[in-house]
The first five atom37 places (N, CA, C, CB, O) and aatype in JSON, in Angstrom:
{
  "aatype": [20, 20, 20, 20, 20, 20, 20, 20, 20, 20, 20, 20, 20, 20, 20, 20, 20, 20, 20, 20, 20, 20, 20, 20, 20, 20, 20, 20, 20, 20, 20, 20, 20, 20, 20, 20, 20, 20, 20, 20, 20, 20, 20, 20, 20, 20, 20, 20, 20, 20, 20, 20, 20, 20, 20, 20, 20, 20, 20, 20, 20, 20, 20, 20, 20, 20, 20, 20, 20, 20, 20, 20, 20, 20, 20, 20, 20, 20, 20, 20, 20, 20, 20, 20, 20, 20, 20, 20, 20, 20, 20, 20, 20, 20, 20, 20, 20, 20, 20, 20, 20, 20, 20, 20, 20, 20, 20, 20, 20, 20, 20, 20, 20, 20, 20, 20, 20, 20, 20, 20],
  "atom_mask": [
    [1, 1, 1, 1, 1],
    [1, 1, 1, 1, 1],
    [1, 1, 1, 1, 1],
    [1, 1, 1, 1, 1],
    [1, 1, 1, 1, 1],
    [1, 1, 1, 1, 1],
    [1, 1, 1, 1, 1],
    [1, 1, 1, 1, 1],
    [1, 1, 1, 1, 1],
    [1, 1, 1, 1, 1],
    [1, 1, 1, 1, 1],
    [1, 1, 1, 1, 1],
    [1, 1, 1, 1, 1],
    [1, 1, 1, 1, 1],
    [1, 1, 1, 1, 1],
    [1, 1, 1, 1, 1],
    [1, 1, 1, 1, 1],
    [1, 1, 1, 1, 1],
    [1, 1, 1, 1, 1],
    [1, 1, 1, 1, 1],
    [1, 1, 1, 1, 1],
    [1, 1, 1, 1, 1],
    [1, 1, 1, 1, 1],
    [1, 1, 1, 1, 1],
    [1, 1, 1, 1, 1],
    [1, 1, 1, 1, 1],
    [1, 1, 1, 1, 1],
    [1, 1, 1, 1, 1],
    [1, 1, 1, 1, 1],
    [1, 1, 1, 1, 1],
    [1, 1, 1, 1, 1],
    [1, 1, 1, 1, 1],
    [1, 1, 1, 1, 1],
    [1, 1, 1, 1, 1],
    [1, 1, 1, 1, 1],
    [1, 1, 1, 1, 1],
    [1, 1, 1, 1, 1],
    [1, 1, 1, 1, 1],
    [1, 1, 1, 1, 1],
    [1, 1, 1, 1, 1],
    [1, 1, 1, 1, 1],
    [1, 1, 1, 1, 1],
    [1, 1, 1, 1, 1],
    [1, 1, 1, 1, 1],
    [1, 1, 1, 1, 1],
    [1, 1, 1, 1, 1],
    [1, 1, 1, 1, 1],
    [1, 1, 1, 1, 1],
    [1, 1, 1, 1, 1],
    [1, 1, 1, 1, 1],
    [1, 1, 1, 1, 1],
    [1, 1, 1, 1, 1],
    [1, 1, 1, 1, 1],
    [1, 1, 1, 1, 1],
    [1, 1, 1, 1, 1],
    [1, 1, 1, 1, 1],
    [1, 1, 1, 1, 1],
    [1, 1, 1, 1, 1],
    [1, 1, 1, 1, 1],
    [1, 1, 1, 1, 1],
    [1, 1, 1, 1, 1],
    [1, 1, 1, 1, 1],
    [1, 1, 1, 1, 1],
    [1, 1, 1, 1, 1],
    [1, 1, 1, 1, 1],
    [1, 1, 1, 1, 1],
    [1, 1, 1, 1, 1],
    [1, 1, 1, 1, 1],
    [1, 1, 1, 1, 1],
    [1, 1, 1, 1, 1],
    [1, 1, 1, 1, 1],
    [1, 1, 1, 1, 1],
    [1, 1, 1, 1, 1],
    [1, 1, 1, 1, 1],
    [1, 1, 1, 1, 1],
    [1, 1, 1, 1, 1],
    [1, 1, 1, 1, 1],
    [1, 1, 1, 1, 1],
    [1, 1, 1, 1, 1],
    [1, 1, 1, 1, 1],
    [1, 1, 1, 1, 1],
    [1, 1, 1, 1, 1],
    [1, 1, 1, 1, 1],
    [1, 1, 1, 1, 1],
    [1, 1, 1, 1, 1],
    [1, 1, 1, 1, 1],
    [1, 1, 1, 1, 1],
    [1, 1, 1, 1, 1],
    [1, 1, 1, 1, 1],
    [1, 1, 1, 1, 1],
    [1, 1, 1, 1, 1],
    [1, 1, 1, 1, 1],
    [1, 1, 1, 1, 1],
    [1, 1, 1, 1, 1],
    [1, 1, 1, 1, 1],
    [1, 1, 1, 1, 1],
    [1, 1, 1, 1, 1],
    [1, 1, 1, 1, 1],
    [1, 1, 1, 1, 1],
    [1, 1, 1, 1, 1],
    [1, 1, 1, 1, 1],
    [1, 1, 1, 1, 1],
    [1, 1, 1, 1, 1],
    [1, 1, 1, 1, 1],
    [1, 1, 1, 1, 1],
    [1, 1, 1, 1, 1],
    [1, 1, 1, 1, 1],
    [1, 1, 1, 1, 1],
    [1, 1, 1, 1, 1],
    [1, 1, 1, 1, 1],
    [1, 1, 1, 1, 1],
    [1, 1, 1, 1, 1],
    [1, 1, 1, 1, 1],
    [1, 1, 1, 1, 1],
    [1, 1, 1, 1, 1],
    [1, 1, 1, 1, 1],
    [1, 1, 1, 1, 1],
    [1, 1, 1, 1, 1],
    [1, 1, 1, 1, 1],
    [1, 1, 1, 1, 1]
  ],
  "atom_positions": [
    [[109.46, 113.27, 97.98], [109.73, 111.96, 98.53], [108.44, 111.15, 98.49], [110.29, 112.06, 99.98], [107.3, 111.53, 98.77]],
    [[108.79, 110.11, 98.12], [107.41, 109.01, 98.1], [107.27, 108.48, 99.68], [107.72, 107.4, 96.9], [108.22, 108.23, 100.42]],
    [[105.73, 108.35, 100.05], [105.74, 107.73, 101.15], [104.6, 106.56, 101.08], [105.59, 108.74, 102.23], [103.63, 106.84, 100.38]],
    [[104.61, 105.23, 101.77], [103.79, 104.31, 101.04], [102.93, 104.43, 102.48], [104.51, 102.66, 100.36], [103.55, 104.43, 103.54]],
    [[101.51, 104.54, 102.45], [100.54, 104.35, 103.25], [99.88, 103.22, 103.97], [99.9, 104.75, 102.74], [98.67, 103.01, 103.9]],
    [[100.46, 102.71, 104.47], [100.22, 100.81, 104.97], [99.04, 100.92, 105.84], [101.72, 99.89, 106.12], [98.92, 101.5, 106.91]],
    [[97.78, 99.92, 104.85], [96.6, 100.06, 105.81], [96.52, 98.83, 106.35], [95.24, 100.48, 105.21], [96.47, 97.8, 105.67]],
    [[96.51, 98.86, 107.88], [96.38, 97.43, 108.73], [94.62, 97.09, 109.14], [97.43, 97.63, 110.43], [93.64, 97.8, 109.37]],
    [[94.89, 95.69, 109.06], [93.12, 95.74, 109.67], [93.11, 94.0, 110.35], [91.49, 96.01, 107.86], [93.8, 93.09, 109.9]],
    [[92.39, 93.92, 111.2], [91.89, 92.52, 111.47], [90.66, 92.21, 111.78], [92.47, 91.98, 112.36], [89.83, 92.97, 112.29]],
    [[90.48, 90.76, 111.39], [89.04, 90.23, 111.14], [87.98, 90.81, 112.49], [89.13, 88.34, 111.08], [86.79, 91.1, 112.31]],
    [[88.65, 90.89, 113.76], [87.66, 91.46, 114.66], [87.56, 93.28, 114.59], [88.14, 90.88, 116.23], [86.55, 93.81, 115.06]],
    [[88.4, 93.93, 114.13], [87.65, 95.0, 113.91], [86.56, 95.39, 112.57], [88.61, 95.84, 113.99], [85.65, 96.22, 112.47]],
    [[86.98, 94.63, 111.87], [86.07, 94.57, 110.57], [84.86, 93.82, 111.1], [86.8, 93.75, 109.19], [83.88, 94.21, 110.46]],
    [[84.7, 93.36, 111.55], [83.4, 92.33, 112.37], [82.49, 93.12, 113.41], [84.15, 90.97, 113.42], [81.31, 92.81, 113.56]],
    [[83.18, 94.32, 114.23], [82.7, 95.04, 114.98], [82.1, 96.23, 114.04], [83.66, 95.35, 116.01], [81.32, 97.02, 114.56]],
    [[82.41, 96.35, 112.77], [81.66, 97.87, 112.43], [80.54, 97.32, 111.77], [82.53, 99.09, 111.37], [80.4, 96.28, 111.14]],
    [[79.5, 98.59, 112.15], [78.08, 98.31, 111.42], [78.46, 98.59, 110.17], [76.75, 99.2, 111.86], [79.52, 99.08, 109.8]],
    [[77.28, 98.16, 109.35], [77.06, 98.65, 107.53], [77.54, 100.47, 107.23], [74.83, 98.5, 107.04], [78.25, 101.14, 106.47]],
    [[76.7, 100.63, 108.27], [76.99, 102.42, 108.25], [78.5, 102.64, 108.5], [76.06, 103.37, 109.64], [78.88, 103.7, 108.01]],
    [[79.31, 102.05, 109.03], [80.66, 102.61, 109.38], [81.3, 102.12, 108.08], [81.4, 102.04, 110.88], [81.85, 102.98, 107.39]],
    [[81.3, 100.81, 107.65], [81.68, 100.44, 106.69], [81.52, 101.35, 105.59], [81.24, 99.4, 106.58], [82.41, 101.88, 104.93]],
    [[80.01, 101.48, 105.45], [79.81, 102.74, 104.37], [80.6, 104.07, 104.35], [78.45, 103.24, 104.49], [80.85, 104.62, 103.28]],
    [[81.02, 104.65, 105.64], [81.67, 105.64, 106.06], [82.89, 105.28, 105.55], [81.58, 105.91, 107.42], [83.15, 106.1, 104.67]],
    [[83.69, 104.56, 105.64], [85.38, 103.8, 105.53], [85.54, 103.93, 103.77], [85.47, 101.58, 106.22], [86.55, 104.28, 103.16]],
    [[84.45, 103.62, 103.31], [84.42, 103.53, 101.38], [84.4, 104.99, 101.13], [82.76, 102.68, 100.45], [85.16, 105.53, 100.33]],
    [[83.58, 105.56, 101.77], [83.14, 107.73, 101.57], [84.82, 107.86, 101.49], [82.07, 109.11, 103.66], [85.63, 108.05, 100.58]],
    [[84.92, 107.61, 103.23], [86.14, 108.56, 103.68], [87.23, 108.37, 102.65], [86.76, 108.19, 105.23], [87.72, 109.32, 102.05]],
    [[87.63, 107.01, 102.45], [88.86, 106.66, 100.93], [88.34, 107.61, 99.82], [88.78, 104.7, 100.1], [88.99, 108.55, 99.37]],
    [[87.02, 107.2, 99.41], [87.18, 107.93, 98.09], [87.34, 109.56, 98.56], [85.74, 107.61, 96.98], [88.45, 110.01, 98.27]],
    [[86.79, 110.15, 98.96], [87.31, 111.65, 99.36], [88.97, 111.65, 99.59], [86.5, 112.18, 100.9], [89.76, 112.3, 98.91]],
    [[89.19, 111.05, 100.35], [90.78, 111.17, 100.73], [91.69, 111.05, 99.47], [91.25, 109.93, 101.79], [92.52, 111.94, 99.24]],
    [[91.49, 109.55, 98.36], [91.97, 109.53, 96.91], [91.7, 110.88, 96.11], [91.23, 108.34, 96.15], [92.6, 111.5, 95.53]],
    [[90.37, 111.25, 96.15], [90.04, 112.06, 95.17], [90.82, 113.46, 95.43], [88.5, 112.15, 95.11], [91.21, 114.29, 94.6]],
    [[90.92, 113.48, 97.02], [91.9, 114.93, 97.51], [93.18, 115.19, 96.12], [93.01, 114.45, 99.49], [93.46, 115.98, 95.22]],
    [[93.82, 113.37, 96.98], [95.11, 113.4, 96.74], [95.67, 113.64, 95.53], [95.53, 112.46, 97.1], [96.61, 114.35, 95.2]],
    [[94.63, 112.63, 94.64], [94.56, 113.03, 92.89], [94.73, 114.52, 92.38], [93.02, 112.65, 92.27], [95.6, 114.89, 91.6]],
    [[93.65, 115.41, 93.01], [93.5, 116.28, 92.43], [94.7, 117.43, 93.28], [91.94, 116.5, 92.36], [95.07, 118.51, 92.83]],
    [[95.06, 116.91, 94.39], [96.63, 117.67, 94.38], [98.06, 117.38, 93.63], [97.09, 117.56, 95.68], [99.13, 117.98, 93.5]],
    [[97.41, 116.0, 93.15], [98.74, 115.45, 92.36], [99.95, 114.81, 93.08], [99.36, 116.59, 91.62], [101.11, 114.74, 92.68]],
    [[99.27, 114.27, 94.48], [99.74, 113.56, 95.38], [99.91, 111.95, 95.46], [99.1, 113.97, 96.23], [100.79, 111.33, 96.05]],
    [[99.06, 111.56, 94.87], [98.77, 109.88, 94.5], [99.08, 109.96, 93.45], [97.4, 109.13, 94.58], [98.77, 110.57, 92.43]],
    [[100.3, 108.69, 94.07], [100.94, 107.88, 92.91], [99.72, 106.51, 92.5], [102.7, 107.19, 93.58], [99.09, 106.47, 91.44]],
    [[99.65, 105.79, 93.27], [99.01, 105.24, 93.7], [98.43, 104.52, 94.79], [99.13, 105.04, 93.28], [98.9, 104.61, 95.92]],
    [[97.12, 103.58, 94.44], [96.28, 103.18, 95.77], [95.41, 101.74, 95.52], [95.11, 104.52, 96.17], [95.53, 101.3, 94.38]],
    [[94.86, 101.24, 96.1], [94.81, 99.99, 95.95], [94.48, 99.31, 97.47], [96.11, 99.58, 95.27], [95.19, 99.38, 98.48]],
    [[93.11, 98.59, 97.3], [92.93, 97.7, 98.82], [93.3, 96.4, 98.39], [91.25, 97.61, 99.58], [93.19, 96.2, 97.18]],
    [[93.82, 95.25, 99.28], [94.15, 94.28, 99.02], [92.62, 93.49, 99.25], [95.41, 93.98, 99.76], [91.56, 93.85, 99.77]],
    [[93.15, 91.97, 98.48], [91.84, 91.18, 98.7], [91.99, 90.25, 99.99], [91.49, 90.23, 97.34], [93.02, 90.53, 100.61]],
    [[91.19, 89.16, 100.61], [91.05, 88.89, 101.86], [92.32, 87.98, 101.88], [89.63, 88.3, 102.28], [92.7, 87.28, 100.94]],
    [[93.0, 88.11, 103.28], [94.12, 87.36, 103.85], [94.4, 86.09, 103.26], [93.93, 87.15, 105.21], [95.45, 85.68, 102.76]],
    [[92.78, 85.28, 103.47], [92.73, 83.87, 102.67], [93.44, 83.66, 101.08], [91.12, 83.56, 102.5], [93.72, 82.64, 100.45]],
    [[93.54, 84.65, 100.86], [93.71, 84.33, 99.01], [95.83, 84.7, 99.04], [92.26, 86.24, 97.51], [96.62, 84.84, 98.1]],
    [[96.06, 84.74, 100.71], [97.53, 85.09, 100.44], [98.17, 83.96, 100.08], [98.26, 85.7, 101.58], [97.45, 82.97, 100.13]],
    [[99.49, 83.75, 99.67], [100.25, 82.52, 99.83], [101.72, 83.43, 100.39], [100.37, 81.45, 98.15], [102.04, 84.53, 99.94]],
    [[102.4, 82.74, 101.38], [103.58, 83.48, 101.56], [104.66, 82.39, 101.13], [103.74, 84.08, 103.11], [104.48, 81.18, 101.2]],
    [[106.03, 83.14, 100.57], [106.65, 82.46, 99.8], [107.88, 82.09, 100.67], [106.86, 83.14, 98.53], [107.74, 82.64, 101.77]],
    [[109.36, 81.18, 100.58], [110.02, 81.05, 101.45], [110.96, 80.49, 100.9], [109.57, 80.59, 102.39], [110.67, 79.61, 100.09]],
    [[112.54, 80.86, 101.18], [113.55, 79.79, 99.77], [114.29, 79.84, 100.85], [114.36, 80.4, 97.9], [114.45, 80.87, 101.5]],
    [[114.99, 78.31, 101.24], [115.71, 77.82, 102.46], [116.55, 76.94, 101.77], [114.83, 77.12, 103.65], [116.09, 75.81, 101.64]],
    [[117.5, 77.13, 101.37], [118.85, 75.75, 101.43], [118.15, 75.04, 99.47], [118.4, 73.84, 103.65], [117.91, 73.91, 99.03]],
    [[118.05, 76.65, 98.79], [117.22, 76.21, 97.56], [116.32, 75.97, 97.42], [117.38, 75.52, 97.05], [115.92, 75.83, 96.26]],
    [[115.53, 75.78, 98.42], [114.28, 74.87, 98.07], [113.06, 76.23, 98.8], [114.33, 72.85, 99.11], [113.08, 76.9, 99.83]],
    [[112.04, 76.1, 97.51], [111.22, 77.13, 97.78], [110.1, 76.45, 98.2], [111.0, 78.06, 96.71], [109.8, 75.42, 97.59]],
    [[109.31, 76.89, 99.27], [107.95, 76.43, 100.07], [106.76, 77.59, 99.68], [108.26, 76.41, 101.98], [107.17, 78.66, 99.24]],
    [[105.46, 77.42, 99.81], [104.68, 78.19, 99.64], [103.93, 77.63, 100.57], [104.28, 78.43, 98.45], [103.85, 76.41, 100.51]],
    [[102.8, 78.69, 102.24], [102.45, 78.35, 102.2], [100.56, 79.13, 102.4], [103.29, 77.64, 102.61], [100.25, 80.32, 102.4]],
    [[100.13, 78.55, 102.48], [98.45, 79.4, 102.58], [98.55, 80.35, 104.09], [96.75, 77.87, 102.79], [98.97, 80.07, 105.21]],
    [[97.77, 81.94, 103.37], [97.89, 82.81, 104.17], [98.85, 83.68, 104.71], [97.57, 82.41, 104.76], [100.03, 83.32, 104.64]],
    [[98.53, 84.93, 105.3], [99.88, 85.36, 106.14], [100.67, 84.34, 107.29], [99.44, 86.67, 107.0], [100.44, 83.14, 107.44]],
    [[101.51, 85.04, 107.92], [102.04, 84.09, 108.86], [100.67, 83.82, 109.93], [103.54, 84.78, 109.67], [99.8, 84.63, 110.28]],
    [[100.79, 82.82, 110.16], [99.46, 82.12, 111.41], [99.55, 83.23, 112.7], [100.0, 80.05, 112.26], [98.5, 83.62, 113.2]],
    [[100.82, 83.71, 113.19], [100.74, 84.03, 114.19], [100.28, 85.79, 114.38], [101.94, 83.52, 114.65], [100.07, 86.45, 115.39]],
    [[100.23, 86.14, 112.9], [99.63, 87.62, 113.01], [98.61, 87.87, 113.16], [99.72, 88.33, 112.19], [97.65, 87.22, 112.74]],
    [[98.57, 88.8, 113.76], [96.45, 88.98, 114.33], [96.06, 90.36, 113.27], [96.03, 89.78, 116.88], [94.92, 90.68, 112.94]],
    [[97.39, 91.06, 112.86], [96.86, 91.94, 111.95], [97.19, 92.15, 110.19], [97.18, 93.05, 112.62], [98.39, 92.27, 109.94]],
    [[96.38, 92.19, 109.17], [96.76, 92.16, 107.83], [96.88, 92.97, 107.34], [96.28, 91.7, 107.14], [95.97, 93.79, 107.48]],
    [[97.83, 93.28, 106.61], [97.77, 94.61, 105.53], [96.73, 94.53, 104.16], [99.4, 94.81, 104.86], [97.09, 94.05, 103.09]],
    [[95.2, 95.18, 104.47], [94.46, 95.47, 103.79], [94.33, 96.46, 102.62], [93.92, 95.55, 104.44], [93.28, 96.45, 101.98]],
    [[95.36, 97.37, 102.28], [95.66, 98.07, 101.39], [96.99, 99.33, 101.49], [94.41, 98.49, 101.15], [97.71, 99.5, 102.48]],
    [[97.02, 99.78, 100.75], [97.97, 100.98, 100.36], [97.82, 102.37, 100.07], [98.48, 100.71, 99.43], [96.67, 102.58, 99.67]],
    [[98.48, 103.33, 100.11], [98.26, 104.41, 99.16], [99.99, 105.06, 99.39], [96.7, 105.59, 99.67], [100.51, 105.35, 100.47]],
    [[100.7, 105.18, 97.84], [101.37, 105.56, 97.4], [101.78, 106.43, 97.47], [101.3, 105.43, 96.86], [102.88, 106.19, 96.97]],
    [[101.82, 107.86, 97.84], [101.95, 109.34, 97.84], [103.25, 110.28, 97.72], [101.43, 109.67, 98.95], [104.23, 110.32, 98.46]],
    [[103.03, 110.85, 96.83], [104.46, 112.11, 96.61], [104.16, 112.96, 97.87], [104.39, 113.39, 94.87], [103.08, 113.55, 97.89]],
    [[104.81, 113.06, 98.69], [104.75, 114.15, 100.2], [106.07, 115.02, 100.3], [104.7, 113.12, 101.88], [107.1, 114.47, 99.91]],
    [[106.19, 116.57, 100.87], [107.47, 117.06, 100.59], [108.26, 116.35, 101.89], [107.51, 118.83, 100.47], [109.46, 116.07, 101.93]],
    [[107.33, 116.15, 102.88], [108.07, 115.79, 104.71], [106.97, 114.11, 105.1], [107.37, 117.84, 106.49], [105.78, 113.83, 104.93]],
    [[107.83, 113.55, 105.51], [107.18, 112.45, 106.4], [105.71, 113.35, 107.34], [108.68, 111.74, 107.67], [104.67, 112.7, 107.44]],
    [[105.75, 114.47, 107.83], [105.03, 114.91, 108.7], [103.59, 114.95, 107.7], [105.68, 116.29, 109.37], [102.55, 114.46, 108.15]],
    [[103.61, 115.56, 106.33], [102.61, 115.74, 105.51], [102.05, 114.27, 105.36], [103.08, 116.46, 104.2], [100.91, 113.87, 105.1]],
    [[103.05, 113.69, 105.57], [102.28, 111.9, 104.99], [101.47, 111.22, 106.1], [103.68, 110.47, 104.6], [100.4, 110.63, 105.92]],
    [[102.23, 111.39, 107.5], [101.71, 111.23, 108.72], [99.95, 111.68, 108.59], [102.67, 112.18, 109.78], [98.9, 111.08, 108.83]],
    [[100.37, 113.27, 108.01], [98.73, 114.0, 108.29], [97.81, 113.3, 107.08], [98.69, 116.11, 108.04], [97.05, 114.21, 106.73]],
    [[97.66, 112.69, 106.66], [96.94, 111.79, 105.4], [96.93, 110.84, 105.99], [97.55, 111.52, 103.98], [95.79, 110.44, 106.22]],
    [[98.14, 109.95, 106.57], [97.52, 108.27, 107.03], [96.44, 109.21, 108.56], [99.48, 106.56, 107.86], [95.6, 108.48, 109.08]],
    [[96.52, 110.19, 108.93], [95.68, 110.35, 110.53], [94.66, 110.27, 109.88], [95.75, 111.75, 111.66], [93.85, 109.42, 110.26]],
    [[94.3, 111.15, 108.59], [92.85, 110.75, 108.36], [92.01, 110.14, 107.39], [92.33, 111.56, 108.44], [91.07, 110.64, 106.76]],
    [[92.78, 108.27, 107.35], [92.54, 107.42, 106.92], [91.42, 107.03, 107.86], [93.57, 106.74, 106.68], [91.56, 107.41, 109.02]],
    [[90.29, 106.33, 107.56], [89.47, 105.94, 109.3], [90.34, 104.57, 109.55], [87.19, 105.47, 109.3], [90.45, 104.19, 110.72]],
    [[90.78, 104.03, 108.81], [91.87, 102.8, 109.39], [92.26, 103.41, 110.8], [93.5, 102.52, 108.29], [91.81, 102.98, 111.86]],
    [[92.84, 104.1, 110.73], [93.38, 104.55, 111.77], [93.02, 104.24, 113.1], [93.34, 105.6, 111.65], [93.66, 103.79, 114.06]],
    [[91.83, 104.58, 112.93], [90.77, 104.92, 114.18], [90.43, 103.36, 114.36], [89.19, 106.08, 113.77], [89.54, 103.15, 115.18]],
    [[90.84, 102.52, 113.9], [90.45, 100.7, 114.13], [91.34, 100.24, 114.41], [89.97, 99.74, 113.06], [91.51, 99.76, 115.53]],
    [[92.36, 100.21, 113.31], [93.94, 99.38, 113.98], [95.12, 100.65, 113.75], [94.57, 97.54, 112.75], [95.53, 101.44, 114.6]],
    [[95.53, 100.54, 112.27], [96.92, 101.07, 112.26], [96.99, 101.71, 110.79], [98.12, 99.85, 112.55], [96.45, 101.03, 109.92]],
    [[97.45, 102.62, 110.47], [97.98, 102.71, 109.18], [99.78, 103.64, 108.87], [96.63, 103.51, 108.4], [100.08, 104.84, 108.78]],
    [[100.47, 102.57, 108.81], [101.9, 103.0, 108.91], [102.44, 103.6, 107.84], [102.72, 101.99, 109.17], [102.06, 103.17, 106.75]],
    [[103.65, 104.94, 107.84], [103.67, 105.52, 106.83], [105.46, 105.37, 106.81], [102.79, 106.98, 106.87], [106.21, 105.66, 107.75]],
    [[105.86, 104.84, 105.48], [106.81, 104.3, 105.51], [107.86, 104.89, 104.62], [106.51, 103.16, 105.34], [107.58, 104.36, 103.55]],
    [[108.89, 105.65, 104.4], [109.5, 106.33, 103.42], [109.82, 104.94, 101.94], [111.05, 107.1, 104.29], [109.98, 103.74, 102.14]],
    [[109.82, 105.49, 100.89], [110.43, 104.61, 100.03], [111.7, 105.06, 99.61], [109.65, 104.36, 98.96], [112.08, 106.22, 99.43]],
    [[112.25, 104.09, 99.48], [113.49, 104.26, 99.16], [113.65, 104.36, 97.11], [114.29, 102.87, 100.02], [113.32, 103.47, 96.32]],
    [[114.22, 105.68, 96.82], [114.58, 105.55, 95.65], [115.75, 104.66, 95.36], [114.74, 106.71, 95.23], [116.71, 104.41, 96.1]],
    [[115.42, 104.12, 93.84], [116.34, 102.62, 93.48], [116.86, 103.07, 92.18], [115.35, 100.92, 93.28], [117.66, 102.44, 91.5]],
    [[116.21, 104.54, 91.77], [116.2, 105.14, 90.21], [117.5, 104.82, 89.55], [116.02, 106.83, 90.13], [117.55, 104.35, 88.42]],
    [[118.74, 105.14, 90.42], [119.89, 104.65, 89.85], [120.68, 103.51, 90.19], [120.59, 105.47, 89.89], [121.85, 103.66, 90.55]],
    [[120.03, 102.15, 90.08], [120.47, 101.04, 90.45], [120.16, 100.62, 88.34], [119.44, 100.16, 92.12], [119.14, 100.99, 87.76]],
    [[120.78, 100.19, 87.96], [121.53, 99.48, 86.53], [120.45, 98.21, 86.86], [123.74, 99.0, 86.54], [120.54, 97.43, 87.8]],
    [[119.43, 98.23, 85.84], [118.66, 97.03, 85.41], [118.3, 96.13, 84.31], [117.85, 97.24, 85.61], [117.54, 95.19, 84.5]]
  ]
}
């Protein structure tokens, strides 16, 4: 089963870590990717770029709006991903615990839904 790794973050916890923790957060990913790779666990992975560069999209009565950023009223962004083949939600759980996201805001682990036999 695929499980998608949702990394949350906001501008005040990213603001509170020193250089050194930051440095720690880049270690800890690449160890954690490089695990997963070499178990043949990552599908894939990927950090997103800053909130500012979002546009969110919106189609109401036909008419499509775009506008700058996530929604205004969220205090937290989804800063990246990781993809993973897991046999149990519980195995995927134990990978987002030791994301250091974790330990700042959130990192949610979400089943995907196979679509393999939907006619495209």
């Amino acid at each position: 089963m695929k499980y998608m790794l949702l990394i949350y973050s906001n501008a005040e916890s990213w603001a509170s870590l020193s250089p050194e923790q930051r440095d720690g957060l880049t270690t800890a990913h690449e160890e954690l990717a490089r695990e997963l790779t070499e178990q043949g666990l990552l599908v894939s992975a990927a950090g997103l770029a800053d909130p500012i560069t979002t546009r969110t999209v919106q189609v109401r009565d036909d008419t499509t709006t775009t506008t700058d950023g996530p929604y205004a009223e969220a205090k937290e962004h989804l800063a990246g991903f990781y993809l993973v083949e897991c046999d149990t939600i519980d195995q995927a759980i134990g990978y987002a615990a030791r994301m250091p996201d974790a330990e700042y805001v959130a990192v949610e682990v979400r089943p995907v839904m196979d679509m393999s036999g939907l006619e495209m």
